[in-house]
PAZAPA-4460 file (N, C-alpha, C; in steps of 0.05 Angstrom, whole numbers, plus 32768, in hexadecimal, padded with zeros to 4 digits):
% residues 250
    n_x    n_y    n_z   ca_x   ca_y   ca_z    c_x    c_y    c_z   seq   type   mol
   7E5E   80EC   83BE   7E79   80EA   83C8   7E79   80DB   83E2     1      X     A
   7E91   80C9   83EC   7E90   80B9   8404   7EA0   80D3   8418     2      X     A
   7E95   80D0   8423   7EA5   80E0   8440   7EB5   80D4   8448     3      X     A
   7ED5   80D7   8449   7EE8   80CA   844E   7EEE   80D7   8471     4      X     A
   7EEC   80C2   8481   7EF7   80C2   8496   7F0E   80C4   849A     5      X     A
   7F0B   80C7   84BD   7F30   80C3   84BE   7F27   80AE   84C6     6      X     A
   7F48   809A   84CA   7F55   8085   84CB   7F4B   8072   84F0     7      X     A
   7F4F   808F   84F6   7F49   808E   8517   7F22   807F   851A     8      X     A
   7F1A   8089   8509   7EF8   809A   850D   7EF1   807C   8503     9      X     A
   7EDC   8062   8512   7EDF   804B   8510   7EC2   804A   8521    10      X     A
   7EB6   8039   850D   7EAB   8032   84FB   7EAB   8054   84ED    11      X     A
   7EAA   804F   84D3   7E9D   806A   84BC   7E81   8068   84BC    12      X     A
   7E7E   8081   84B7   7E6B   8088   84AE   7E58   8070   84A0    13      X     A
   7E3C   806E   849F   7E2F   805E   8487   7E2A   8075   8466    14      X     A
   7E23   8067   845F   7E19   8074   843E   7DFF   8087   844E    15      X     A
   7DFC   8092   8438   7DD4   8096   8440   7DCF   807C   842F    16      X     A
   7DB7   8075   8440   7DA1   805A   844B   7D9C   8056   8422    17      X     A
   7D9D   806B   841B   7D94   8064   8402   7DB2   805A   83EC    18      X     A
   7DC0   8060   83F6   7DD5   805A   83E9   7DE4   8042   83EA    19      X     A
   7DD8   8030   8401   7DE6   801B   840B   7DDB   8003   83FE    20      X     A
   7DF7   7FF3   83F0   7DF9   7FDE   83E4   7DEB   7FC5   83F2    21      X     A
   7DDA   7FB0   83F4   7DD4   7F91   8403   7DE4   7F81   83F1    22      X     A
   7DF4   7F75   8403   7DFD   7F5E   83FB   7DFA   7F4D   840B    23      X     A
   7DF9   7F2F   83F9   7DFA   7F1C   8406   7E19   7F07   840E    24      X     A
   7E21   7F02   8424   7E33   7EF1   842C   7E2C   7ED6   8430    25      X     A
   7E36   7EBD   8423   7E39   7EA6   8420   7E4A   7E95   842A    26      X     A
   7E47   7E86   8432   7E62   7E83   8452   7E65   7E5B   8451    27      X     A
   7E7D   7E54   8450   7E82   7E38   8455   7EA0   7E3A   8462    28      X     A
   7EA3   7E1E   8466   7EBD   7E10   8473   7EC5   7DFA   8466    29      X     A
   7EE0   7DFA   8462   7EF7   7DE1   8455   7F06   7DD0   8462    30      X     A
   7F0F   7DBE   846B   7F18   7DB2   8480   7F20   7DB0   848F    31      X     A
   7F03   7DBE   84A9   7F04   7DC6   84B9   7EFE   7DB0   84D4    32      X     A
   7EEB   7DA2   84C9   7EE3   7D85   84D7   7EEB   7D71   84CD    33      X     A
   7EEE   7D6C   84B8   7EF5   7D54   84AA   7F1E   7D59   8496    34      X     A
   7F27   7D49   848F   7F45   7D4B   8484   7F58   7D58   849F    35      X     A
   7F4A   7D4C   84B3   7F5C   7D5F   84C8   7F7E   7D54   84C7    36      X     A
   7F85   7D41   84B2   7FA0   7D3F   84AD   7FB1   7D4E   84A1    37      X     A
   7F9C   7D6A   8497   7F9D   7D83   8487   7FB0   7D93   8498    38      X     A
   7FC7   7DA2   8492   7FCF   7DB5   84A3   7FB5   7DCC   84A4    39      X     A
   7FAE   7DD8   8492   7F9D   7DF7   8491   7F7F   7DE7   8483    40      X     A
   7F6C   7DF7   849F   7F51   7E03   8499   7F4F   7E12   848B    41      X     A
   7F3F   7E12   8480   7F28   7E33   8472   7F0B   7E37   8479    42      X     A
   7F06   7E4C   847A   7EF1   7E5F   8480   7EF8   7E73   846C    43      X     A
   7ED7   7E78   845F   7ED4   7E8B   844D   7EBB   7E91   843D    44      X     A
   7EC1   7E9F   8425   7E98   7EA6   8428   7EA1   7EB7   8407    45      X     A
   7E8A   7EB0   83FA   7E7F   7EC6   83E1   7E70   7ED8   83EC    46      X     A
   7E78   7EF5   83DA   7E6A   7F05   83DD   7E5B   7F0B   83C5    47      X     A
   7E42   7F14   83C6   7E30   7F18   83B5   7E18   7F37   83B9    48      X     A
   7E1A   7F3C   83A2   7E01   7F60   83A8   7DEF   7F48   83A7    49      X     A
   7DD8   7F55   83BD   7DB6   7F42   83C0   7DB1   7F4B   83A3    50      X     A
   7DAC   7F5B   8390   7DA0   7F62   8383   7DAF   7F4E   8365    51      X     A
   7DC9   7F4A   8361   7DD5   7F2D   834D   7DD4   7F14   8352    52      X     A
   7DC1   7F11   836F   7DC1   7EF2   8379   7DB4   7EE7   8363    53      X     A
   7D9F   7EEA   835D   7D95   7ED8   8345   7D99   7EDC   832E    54      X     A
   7DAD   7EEF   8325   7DBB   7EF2   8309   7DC6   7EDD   830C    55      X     A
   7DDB   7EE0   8324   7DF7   7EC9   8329   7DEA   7EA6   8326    56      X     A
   7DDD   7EAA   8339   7DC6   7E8A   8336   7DC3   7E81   8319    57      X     A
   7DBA   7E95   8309   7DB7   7E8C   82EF   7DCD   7E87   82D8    58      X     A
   7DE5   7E92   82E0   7DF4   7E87   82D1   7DFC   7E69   82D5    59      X     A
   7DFD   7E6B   82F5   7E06   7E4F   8303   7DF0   7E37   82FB    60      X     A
   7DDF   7E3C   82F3   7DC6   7E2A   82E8   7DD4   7E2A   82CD    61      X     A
   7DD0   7E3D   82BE   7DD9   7E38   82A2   7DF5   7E27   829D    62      X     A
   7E0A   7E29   82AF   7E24   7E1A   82AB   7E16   7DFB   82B8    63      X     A
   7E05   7E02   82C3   7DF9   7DDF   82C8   7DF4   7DCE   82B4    64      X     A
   7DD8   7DE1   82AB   7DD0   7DDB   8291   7DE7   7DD3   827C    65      X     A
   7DF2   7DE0   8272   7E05   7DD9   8260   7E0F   7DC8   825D    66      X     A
   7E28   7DBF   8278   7E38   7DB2   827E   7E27   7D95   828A    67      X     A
   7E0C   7D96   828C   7DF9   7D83   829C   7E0C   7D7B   82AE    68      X     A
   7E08   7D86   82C4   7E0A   7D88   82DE   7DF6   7D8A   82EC    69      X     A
   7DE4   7D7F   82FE   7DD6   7D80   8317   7DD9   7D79   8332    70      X     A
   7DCB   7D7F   8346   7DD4   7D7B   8361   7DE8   7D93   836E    71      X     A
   7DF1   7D8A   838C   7E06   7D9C   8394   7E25   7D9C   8392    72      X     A
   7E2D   7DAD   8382   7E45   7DB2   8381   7E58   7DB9   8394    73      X     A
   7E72   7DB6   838F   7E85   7DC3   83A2   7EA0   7DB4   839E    74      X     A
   7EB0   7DB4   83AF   7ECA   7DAE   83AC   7EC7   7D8E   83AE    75      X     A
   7EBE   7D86   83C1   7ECC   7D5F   83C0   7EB7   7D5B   83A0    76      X     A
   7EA7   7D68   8397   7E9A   7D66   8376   7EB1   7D61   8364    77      X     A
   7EC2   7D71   8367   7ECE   7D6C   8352   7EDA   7D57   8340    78      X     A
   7EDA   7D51   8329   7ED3   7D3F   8324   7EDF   7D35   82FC    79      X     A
   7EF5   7D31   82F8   7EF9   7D2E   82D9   7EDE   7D38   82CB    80      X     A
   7EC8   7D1C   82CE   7EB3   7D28   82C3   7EA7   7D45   82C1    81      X     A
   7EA0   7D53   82D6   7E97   7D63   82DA   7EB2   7D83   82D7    82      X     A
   7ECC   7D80   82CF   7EE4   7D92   82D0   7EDC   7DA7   82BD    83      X     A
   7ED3   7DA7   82AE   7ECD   7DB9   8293   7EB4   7DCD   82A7    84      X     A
   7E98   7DC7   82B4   7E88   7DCB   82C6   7E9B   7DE7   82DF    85      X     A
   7EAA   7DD9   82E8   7EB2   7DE4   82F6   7ECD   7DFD   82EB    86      X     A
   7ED6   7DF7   82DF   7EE4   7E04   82D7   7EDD   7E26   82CC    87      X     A
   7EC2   7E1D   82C6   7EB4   7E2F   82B8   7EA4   7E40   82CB    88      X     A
   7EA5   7E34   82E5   7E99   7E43   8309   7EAE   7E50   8302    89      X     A
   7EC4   7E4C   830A   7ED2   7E5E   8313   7ED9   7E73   8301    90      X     A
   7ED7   7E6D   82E9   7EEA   7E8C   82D6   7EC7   7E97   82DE    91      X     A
   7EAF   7E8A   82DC   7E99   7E9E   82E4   7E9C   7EB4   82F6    92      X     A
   7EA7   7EA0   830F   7EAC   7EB4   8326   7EBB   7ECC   831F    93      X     A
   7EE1   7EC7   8312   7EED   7EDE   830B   7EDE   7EFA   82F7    94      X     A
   7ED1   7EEB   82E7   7EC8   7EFE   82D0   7EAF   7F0A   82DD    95      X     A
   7E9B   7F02   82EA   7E85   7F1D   82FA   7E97   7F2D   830B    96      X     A
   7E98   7F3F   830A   7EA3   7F58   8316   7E8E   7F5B   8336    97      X     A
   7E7A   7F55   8338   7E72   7F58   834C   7E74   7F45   8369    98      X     A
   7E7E   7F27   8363   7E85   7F15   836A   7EA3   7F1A   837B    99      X     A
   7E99   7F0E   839B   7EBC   7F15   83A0   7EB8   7EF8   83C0   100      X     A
   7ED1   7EFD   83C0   7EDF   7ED9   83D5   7EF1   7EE2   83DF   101      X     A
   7EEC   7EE2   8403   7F02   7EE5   8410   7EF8   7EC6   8420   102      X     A
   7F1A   7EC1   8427   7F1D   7EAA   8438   7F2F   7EA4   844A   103      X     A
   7F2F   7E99   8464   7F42   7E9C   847F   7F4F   7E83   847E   104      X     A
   7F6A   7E7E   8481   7F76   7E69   8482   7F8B   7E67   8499   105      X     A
   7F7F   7E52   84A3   7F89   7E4F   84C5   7F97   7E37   84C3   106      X     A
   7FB1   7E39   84CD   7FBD   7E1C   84D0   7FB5   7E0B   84ED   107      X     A
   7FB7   7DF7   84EE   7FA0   7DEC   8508   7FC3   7DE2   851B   108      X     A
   7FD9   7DE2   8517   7FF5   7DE4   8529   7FFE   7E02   852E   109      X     A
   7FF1   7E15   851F   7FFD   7E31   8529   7FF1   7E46   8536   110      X     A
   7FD7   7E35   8533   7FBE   7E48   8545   7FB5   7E37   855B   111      X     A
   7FAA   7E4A   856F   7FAA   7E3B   858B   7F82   7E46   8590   112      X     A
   7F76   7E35   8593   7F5A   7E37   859A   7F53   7E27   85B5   113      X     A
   7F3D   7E31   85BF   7F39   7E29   85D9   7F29   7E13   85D5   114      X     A
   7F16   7E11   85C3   7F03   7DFB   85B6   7EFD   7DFD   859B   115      X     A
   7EF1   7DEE   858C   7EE3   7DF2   8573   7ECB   7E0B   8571   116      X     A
   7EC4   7E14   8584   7EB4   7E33   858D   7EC8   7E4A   8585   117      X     A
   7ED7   7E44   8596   7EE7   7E58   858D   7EF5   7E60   8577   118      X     A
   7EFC   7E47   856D   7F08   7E49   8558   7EF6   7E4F   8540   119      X     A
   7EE3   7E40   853D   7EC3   7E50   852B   7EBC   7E71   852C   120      X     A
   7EBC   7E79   8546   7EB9   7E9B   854A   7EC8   7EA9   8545   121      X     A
   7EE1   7EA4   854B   7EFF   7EB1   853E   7EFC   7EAF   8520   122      X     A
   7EF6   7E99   8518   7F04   7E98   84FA   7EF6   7EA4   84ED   123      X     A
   7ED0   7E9F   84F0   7EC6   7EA8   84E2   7EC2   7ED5   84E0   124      X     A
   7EC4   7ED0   84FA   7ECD   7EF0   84FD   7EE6   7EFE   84ED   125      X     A
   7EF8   7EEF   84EC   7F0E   7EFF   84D6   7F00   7EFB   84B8   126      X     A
   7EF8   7EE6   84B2   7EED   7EE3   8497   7EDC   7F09   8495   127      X     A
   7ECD   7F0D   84A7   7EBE   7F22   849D   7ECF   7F41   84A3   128      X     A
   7EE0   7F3A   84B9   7EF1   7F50   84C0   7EFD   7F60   84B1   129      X     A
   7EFA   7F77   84AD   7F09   7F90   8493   7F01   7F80   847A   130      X     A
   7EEB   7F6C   847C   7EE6   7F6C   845E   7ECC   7F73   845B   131      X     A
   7EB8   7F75   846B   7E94   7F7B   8466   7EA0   7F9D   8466   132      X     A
   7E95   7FA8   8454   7E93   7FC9   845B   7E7B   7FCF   846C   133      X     A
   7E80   7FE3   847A   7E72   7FEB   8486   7E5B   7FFA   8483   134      X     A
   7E62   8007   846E   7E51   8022   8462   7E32   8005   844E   135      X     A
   7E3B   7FF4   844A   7E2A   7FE7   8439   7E13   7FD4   8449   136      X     A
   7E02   7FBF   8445   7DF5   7FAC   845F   7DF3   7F8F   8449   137      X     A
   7DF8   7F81   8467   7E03   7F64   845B   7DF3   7F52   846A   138      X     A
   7DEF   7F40   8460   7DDA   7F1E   8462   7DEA   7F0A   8469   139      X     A
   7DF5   7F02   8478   7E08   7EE7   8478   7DF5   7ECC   847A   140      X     A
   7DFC   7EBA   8467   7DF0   7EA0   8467   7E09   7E90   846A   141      X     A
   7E05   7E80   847E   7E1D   7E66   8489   7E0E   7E47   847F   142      X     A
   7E1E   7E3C   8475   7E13   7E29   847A   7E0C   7E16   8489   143      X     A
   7DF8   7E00   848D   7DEB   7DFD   84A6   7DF5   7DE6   84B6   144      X     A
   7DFC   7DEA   84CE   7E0E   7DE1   84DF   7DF7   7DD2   84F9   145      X     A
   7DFE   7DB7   84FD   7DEB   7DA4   8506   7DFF   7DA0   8521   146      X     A
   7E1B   7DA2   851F   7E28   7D99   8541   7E20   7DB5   8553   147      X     A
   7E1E   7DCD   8558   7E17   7DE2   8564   7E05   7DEE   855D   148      X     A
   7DEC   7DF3   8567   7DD7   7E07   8560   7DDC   7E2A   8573   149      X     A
   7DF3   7E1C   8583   7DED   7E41   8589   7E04   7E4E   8577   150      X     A
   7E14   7E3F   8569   7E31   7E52   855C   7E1C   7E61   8548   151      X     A
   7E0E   7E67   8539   7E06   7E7A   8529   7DF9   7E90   8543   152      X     A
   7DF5   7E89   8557   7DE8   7EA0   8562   7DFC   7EB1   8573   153      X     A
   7E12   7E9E   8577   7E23   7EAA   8582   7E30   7EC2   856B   154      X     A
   7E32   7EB7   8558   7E43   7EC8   8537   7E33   7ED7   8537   155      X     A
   7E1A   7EE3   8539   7E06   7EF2   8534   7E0F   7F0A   854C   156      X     A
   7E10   7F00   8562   7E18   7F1C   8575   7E33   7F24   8571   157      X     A
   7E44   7F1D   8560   7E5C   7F27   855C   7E5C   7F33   8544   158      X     A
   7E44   7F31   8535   7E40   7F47   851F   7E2A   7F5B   851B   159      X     A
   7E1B   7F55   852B   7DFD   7F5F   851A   7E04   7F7C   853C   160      X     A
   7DF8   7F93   8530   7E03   7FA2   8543   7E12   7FA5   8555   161      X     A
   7E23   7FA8   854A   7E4A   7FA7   8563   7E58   7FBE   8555   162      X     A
   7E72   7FCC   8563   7E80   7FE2   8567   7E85   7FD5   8548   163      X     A
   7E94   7FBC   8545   7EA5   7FBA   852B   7E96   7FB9   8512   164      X     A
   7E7D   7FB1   850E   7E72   7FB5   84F8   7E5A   7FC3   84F8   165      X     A
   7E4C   7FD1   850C   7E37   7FDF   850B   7E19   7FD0   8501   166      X     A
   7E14   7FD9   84F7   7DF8   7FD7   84E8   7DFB   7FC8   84C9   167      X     A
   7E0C   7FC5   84C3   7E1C   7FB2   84AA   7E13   7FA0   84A2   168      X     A
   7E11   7F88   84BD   7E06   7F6F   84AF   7DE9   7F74   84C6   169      X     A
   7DD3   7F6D   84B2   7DB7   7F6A   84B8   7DAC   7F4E   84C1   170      X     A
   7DB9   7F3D   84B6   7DAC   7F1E   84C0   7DC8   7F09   84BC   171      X     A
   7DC7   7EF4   84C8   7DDC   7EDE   84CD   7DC5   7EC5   84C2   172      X     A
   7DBE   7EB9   84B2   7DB5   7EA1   84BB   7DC6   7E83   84AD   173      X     A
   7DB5   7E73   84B2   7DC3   7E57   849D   7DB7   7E51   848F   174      X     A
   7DBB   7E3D   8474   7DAE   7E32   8460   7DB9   7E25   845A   175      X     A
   7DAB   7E0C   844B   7DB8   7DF8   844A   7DCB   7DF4   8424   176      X     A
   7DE6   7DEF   8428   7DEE   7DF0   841D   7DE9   7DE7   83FE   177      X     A
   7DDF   7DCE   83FD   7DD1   7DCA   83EA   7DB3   7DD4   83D0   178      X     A
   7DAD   7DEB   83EA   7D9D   7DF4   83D5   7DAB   7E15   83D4   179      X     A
   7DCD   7E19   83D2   7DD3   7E2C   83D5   7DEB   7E2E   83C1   180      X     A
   7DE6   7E33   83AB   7DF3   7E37   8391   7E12   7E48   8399   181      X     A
   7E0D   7E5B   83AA   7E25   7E73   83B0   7E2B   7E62   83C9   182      X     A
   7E26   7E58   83DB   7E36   7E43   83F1   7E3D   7E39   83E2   183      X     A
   7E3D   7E29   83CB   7E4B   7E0E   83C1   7E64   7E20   83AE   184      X     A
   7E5C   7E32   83A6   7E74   7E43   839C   7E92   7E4B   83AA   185      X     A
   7E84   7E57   83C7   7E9A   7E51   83DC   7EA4   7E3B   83D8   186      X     A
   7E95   7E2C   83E6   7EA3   7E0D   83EB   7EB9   7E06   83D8   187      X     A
   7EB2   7E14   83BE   7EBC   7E0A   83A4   7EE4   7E0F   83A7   188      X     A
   7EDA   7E32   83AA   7EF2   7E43   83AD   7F02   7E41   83BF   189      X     A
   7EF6   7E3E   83DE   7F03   7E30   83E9   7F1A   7E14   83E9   190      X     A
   7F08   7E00   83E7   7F12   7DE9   83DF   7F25   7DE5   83CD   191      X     A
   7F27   7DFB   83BA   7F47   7E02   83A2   7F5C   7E14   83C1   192      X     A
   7F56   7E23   83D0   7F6B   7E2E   83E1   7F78   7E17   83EE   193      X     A
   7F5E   7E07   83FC   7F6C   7DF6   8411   7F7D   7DDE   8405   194      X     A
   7F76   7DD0   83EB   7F80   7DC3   83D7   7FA2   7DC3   83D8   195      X     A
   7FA2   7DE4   83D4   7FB9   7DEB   83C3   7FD1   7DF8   83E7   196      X     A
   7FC0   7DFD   83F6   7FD5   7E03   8404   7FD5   7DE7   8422   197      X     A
   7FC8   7DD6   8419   7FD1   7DC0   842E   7FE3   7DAF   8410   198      X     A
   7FE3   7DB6   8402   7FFF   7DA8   83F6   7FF7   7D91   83DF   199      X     A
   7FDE   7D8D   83E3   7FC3   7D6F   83DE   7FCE   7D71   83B7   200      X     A
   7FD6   7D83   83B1   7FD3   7D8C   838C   7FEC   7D82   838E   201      X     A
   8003   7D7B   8398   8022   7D76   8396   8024   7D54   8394   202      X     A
   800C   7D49   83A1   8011   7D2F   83B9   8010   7D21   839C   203      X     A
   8022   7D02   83A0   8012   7CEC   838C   7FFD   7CE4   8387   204      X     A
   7FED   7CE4   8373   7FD4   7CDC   8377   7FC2   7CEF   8370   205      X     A
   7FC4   7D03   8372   7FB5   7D25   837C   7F9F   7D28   8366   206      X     A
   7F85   7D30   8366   7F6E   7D29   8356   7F78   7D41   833E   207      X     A
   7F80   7D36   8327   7F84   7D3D   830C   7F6B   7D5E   830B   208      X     A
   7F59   7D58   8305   7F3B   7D68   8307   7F42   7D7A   8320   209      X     A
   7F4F   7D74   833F   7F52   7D8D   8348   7F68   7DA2   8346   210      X     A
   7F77   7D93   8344   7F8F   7D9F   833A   7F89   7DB7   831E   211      X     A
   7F73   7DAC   8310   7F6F   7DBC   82F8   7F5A   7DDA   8311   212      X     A
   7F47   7DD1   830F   7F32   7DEE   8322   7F4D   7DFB   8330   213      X     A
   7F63   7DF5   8336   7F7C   7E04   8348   7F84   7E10   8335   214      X     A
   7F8C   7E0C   831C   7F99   7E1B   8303   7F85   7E2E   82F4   215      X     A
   7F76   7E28   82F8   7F5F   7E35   82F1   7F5E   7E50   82FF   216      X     A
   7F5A   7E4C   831E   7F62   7E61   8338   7F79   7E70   832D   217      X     A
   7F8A   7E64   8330   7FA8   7E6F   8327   7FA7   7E84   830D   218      X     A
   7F9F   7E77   82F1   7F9D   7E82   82DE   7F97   7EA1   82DC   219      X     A
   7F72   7E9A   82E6   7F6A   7EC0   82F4   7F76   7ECF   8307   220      X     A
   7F87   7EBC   8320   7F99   7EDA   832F   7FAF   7EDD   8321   221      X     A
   7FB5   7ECF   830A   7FD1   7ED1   82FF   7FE7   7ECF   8316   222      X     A
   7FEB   7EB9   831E   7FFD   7EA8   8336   8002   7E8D   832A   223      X     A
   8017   7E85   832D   8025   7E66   8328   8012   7E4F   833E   224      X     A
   8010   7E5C   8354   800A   7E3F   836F   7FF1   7E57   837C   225      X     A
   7FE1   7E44   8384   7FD0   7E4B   839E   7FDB   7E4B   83B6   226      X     A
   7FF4   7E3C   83B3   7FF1   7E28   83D4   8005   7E3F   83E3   227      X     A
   8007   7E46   83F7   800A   7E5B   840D   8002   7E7B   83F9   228      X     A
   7FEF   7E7C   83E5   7FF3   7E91   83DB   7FD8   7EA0   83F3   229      X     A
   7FE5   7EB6   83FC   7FD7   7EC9   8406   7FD1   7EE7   83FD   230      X     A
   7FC3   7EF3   8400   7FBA   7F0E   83FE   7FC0   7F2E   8416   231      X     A
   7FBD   7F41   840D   7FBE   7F54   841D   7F9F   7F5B   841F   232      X     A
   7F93   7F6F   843B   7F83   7F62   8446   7F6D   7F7C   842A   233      X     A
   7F7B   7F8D   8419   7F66   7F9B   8411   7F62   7F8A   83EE   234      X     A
   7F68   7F70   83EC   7F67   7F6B   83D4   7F4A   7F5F   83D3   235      X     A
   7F41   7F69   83BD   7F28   7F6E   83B6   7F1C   7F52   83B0   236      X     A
   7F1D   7F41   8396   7F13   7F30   838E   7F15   7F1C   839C   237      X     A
   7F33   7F13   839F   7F2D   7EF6   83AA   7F45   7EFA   83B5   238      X     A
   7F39   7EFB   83D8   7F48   7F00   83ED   7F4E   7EEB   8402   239      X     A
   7F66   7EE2   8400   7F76   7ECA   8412   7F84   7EDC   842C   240      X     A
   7F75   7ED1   844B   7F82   7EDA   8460   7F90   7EC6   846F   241      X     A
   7FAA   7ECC   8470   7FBA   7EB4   847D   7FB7   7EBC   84A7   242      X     A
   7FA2   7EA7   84B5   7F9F   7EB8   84CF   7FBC   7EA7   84DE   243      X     A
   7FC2   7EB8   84ED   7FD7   7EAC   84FF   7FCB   7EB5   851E   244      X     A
   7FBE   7EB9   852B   7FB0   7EBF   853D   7FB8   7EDE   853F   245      X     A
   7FBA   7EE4   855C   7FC3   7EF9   8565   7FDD   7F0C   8559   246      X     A
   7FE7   7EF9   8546   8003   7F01   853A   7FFB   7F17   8522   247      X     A
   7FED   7F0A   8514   7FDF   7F1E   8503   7FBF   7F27   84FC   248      X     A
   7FB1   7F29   8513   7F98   7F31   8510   7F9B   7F48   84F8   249      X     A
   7F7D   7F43   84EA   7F7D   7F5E   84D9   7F6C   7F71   84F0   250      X     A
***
């Protein structure tokens, strides 16, 4: 049985040591440096039990195989050719039950940052905020970032033993996206949020093939549009946070 705290009582309790779930966190960004004609960024990340990482891998190989697909996937991938491929990521994602996506979406006129530091530490901090449990221990892999070498070390003291997440997450590091099957997944899921709520699926022109991976999205939350669709902050599977700074921290 979990020992239910009170509300007050922060951080909870952990599991016993033997009861506690590893998962792994998978972590990318959507046009965050680049489409800055974009109203809204994303930040966001798959989650994964360490122990289905190479189940999950192997399906993602097998929809390779099939569909002959190789190389690194992700959102600017998408591709007529390759739509059947992808289409088939994503109902993967909905249908494992163990698989879950939260993602932060920041408009870059309504949020106020002191630098690109800041704005990286903030964002990626709500991404994990009321969503890592505590009682469980987590792995974050970012992908690997060549303009700052101290922002992962800085993200690391704001998780790895602190009041807000305790003993939770065990390691922070990077990897490089391409040899990272569950990064390119993000990237994937992402890139249908930011798609659909900078407006890009409406415009003339708009890539046929993405517009489809968005309906696809749509189909499994059973929703008409992606685009400003948001979440409440305990929704499980695939969780959209709209940040407004200070206005609505979770």
């Amino acid at each position: 049985m979990i020992d239910h705290t009170s509300i007050e009582e922060f951080p909870p309790a952990a599991w016993n040591e033997s009861h506690r779930t590893v998962q792994n966190v998978y972590c990318d960004e959507s046009r965050v440096t680049s489409d800055r004609s974009d109203e809204f960024m994303i930040v966001g990340a798959v989650m994964c039990p360490a122990d289905r990482k190479r189940d999950v891998v192997g399906k993602i190989d097998r929809l390779r195989s099939f569909y002959s697909v190789q190389g690194e996937f992700g959102w600017k991938t998408v591709c007529p050719s390759k739509l059947p491929f992808f289409e088939a990521l994503v109902n993967m994602f909905f249908t494992d039950p163990d698989l879950r996506f939260r993602c932060v979406v920041v408009s870059r006129t309504r949020t106020d940052f002191k630098d690109d530091e800041e704005r990286f530490q903030k964002i990626y901090y709500q991404v994990f905020n009321k969503w890592l449990d505590v009682r469980d221990e987590h792995r974050v892999f970012l992908d690997h970032r060549v303009d700052r070498r101290d922002r992962v070390c800085t993200l690391r003291r704001c998780l790895i033993n602190t009041w807000r997440f305790g003993d939770a997450v065990k390691f922070v590091e990077e990897v490089e996206s391409r040899e990272c099957d569950l990064v390119q997944l993000a990237d994937l899921l992402m890139g249908a949020v930011g798609y659909a709520w900078n407006g890009r699926d409406d415009m003339e022109g708009a890539s046929e093939a993405k517009r489809a991976v968005c309906r696809t999205v749509c189909v499994n939350l059973g929703i008409r549009s992606l685009g400003h669709y948001a979440t409440g902050p305990g929704e499980w599977k695939f969780n959209i946070f709209h940040f407004l700074g200070r206005n609505n921290m979770r």
